[in-house]
Residue frames as qw, qx, qy, qz and C-alpha x, y, z in Angstrom:
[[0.000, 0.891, 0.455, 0.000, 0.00, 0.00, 0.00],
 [0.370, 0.367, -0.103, 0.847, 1.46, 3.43, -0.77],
 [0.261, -0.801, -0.419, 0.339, 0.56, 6.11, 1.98],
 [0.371, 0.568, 0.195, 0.708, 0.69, 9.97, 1.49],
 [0.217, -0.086, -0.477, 0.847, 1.14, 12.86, 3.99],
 [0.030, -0.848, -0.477, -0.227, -2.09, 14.38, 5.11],
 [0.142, -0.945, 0.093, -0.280, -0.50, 16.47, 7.77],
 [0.057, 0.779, -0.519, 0.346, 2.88, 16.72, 9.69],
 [0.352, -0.249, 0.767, -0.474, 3.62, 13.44, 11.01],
 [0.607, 0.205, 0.622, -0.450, 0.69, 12.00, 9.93],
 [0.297, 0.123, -0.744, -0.586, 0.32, 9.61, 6.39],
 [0.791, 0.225, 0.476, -0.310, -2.75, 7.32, 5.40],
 [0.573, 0.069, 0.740, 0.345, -2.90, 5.04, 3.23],
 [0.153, 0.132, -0.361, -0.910, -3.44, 6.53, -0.96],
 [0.491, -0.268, -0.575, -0.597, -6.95, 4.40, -1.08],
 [0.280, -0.035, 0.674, -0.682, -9.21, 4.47, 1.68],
 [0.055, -0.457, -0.888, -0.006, -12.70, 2.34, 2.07],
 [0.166, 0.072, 0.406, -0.896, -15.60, 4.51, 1.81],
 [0.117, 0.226, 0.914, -0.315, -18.74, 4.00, 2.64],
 [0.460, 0.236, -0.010, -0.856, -21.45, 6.05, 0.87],
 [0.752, 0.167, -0.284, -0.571, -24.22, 3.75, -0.30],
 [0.024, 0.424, -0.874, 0.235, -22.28, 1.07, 1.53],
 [0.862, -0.165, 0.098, -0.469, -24.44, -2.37, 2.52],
 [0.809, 0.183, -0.555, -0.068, -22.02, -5.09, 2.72],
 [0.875, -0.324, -0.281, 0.226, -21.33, -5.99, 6.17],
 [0.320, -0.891, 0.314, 0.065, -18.36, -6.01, 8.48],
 [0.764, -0.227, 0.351, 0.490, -16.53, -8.86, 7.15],
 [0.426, 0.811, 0.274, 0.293, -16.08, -6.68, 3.85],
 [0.045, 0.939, -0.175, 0.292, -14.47, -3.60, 5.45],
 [0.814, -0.466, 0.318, 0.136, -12.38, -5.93, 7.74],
 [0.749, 0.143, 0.345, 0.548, -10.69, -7.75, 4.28],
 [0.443, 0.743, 0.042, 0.499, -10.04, -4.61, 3.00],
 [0.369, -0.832, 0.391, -0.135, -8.51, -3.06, 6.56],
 [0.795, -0.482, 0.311, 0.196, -6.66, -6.45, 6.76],
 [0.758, 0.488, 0.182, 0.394, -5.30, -5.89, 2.99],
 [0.387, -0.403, -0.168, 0.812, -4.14, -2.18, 4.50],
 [0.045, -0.533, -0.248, -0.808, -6.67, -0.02, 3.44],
 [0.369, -0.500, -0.666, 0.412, -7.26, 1.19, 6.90],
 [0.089, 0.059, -0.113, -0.988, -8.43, 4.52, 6.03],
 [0.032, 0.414, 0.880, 0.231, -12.26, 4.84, 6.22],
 [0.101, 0.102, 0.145, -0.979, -14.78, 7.46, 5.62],
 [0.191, -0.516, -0.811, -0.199, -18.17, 7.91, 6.07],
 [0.242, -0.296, 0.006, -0.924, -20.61, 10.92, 6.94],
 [0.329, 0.169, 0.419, -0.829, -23.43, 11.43, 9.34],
 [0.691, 0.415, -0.005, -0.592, -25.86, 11.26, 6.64],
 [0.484, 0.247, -0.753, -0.371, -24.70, 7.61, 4.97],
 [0.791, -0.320, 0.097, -0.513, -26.11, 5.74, 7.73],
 [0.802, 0.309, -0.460, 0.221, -22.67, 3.28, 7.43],
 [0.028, -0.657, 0.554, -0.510, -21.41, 4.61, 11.18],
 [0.788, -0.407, 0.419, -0.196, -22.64, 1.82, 13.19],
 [0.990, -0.023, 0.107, 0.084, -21.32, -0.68, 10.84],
 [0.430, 0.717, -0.310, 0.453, -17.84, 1.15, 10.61],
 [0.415, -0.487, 0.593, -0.488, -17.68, 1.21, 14.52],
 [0.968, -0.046, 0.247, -0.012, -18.31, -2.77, 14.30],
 [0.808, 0.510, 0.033, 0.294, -15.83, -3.15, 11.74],
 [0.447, 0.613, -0.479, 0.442, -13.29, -1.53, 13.25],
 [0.819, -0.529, 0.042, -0.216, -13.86, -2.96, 17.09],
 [0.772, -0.482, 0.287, 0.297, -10.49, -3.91, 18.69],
 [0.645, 0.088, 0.243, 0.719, -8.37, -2.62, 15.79],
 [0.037, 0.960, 0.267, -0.077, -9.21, 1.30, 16.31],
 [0.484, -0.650, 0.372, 0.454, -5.61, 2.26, 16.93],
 [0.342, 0.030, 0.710, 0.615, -4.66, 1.15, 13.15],
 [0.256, 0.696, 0.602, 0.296, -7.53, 2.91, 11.59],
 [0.110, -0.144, 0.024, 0.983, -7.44, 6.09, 10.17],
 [0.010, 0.628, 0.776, -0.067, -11.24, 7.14, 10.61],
 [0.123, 0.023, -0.145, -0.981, -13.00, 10.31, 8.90],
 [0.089, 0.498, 0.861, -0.047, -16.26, 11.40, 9.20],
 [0.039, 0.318, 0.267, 0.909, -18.59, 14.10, 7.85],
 [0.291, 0.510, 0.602, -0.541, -21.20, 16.66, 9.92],
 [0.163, 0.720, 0.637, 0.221, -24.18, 17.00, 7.61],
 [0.105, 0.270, -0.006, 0.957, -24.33, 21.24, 6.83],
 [0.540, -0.609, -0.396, -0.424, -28.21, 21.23, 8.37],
 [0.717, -0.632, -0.206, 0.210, -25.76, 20.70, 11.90],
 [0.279, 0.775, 0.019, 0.567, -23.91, 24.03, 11.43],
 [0.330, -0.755, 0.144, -0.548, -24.76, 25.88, 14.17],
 [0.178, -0.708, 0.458, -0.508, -22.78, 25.21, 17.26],
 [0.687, -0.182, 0.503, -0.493, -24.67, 23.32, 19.42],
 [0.859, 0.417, -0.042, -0.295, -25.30, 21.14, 16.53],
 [0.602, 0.508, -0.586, 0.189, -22.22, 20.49, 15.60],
 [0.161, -0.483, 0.726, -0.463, -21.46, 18.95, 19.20],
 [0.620, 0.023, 0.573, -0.536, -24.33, 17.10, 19.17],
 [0.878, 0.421, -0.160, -0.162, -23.79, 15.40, 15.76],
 [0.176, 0.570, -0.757, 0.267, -20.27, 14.87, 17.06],
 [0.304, -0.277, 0.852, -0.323, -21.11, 13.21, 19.93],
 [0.868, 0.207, 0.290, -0.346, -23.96, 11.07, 18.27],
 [0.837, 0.456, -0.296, -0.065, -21.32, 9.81, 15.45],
 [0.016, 0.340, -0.855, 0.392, -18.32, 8.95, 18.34],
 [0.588, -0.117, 0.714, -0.362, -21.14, 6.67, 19.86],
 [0.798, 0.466, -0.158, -0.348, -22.15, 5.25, 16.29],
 [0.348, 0.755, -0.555, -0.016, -18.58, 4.87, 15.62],
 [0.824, -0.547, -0.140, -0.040, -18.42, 3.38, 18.91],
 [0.623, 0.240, -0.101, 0.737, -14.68, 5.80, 19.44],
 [0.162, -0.824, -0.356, 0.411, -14.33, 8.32, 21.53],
 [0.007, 0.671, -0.269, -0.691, -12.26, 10.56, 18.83],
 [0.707, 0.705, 0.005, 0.055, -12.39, 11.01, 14.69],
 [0.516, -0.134, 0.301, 0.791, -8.88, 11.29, 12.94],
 [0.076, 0.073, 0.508, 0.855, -10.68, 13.56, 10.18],
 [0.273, 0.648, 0.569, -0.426, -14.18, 15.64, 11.14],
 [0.236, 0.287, 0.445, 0.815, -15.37, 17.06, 7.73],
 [0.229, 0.468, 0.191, -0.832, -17.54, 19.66, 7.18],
 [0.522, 0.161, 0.776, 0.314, -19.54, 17.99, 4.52],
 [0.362, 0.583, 0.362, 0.631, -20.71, 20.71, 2.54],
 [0.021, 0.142, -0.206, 0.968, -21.14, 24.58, 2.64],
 [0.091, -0.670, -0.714, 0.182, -24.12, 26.10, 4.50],
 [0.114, 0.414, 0.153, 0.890, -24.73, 29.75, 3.09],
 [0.352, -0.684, -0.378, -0.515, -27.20, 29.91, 5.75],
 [0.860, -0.429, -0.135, 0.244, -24.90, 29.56, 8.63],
 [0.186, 0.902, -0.390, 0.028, -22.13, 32.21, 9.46],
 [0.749, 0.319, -0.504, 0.289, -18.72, 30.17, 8.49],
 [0.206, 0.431, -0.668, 0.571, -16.93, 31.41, 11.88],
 [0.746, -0.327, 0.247, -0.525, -19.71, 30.04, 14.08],
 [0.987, 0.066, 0.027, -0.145, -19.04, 26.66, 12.69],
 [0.550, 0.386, -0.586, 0.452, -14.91, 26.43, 12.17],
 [0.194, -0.601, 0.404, -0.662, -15.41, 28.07, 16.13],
 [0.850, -0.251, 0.248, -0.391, -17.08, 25.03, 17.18],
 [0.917, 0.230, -0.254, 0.207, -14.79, 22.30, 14.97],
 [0.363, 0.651, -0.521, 0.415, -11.95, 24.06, 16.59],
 [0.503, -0.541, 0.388, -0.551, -13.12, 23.54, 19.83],
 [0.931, 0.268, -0.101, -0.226, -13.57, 19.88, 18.81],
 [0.728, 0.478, -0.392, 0.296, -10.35, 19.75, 18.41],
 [0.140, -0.556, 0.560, -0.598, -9.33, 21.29, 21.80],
 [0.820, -0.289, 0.193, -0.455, -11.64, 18.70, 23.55],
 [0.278, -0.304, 0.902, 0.127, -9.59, 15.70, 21.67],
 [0.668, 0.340, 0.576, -0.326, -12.61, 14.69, 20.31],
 [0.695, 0.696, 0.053, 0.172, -11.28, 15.08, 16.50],
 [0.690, -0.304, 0.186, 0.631, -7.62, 15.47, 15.51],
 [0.236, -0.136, 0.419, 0.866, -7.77, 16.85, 12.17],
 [0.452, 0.548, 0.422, -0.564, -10.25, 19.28, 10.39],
 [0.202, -0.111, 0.667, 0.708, -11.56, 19.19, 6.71],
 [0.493, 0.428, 0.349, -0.672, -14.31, 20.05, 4.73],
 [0.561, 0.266, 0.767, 0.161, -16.00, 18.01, 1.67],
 [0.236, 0.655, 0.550, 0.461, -17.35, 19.71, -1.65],
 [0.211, -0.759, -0.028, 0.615, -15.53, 23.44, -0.94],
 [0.417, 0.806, 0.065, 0.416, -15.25, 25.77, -4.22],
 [0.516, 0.052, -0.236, 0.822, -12.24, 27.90, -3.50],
 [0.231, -0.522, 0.106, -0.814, -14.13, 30.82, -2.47],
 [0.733, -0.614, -0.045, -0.288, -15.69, 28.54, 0.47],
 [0.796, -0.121, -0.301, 0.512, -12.65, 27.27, 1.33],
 [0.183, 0.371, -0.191, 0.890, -10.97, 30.79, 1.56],
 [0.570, -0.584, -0.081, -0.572, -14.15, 31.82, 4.06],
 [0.861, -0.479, -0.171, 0.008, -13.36, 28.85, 6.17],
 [0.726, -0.121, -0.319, 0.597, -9.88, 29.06, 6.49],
 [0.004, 0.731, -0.125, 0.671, -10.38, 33.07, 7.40],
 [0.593, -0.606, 0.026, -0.530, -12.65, 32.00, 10.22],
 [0.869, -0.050, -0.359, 0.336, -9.76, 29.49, 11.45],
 [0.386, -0.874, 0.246, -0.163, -8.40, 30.85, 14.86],
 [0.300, -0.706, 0.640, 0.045, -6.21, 28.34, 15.95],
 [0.713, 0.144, 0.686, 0.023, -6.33, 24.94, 13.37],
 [0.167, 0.477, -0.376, -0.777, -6.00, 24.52, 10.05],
 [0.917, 0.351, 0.115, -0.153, -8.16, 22.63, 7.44],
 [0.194, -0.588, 0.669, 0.412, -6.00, 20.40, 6.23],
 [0.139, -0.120, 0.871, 0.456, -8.35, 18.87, 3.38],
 [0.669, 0.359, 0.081, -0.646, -11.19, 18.90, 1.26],
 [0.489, 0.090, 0.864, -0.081, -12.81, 16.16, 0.16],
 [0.333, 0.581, -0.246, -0.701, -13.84, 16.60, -3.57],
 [0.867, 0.429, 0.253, -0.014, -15.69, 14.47, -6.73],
 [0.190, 0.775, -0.530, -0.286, -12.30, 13.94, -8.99],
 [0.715, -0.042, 0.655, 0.241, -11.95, 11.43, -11.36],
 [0.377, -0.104, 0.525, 0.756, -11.13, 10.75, -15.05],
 [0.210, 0.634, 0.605, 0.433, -14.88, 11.65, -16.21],
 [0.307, -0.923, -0.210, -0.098, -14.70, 15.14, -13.17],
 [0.668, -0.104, -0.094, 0.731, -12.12, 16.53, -13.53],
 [0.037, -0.923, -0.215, -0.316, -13.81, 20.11, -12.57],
 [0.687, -0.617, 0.034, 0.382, -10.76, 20.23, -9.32],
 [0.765, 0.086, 0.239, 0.592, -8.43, 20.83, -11.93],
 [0.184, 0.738, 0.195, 0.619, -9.76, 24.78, -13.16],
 [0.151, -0.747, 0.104, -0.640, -8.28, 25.99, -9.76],
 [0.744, -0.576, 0.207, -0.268, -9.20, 24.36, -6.64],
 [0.931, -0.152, -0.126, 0.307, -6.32, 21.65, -6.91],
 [0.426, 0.398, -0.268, 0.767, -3.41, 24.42, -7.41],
 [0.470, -0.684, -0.023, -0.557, -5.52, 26.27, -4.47],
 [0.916, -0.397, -0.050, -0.010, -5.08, 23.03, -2.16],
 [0.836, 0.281, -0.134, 0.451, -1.78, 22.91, -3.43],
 [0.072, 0.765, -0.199, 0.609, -0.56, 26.19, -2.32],
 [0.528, -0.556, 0.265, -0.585, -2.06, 26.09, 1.01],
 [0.018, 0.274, -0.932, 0.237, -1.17, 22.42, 2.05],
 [0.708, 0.075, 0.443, -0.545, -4.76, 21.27, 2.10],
 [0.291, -0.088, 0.949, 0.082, -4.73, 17.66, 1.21],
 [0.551, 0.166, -0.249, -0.779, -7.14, 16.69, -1.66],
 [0.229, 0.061, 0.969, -0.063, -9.25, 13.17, -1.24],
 [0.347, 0.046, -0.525, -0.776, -10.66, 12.27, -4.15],
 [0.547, 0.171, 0.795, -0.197, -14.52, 10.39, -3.85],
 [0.620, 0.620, 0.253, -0.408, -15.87, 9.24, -6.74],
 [0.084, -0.550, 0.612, 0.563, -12.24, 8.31, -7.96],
 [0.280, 0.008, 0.880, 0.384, -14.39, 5.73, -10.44],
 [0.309, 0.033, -0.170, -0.935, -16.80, 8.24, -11.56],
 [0.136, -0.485, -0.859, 0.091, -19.64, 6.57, -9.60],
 [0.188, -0.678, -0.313, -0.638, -22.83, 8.76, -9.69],
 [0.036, 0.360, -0.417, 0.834, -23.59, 10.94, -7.02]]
């Protein structure tokens, strides 16, 4: 398995297991953790966290484990309270990788980085990132960064989308934010 730096210190593997539309079990995500894809992501909203928290039972420590808050849990409170409901899915008391799964135009941006950061102070998440960011939301979020940095956006990019390419990858690039491609086999949204 090749691995790539997300952040200082810290590599995952270059293909990770995710879970969107996901229905095959735990032994599935097991053979593919025991092959060393121990990366795994999954959101709030795929409904794949309980069987991701089975599936990784006694081998947390070796998993590198992302998850995404839904944008409808923005606001503060929310965002704590979708936290703590996907750490008991998970069945972990911390993420490696909390995303921000899309923008919320309806939600000021520094309310909601203010609350991931905090996240981060608690232990309860190591690293932040955010999912389907256009450079202009990405720039917003990383304003409203106080003391953390995004360190990755999750983004459709494959050979038939290859929309990342008019901007946002040299963007990521600059800044050190880690692209992770879903959809790398141009499966439908």
């Amino acid at each position: 398995m090749n691995y790539a730096e997300l952040a200082p210190g810290t590599k995952l593997p270059v293909v990770g297991l995710g879970t969107w539309q996901y229905r095959g079990g735990i032994a599935p995500l097991r053979a593919g953790i025991t092959l060393g894809a121990c990366f795994i992501d999954t959101a709030e909203s795929y409904g794949t966290e309980e069987v991701v928290g089975q599936s990784i039972r006694g081998i947390r420590k070796d998993i590198f484990l992302a998850t995404k808050v839904s944008p409808r849990h923005f606001r503060p409170a929310d965002v704590t309270a979708a936290t703590d409901a996907s750490l008991k899915r998970l069945n972990t008391d911390y993420v490696d990788l909390y995303q921000l799964h899309w923008p919320n135009y309806t939600v000021p941006i520094e309310e909601t980085m203010g609350a991931m950061e905090q996240l981060v102070d608690s232990g309860k998440v190591r690293f932040i990132g955010v999912s389907n960011f256009f450079v202009r939301d990405l720039k917003r979020a990383q304003r409203a960064m106080r003391k953390h940095k995004i360190i990755s956006n999750q983004v459709r990019y494959n050979l038939v989308d290859r929309t990342v390419e008019f901007g946002l990858l040299e963007y990521c690039r600059k800044h050190n934010i880690t692209v992770i491609a879903h959809s790398p086999l141009a499966a439908s949204q």
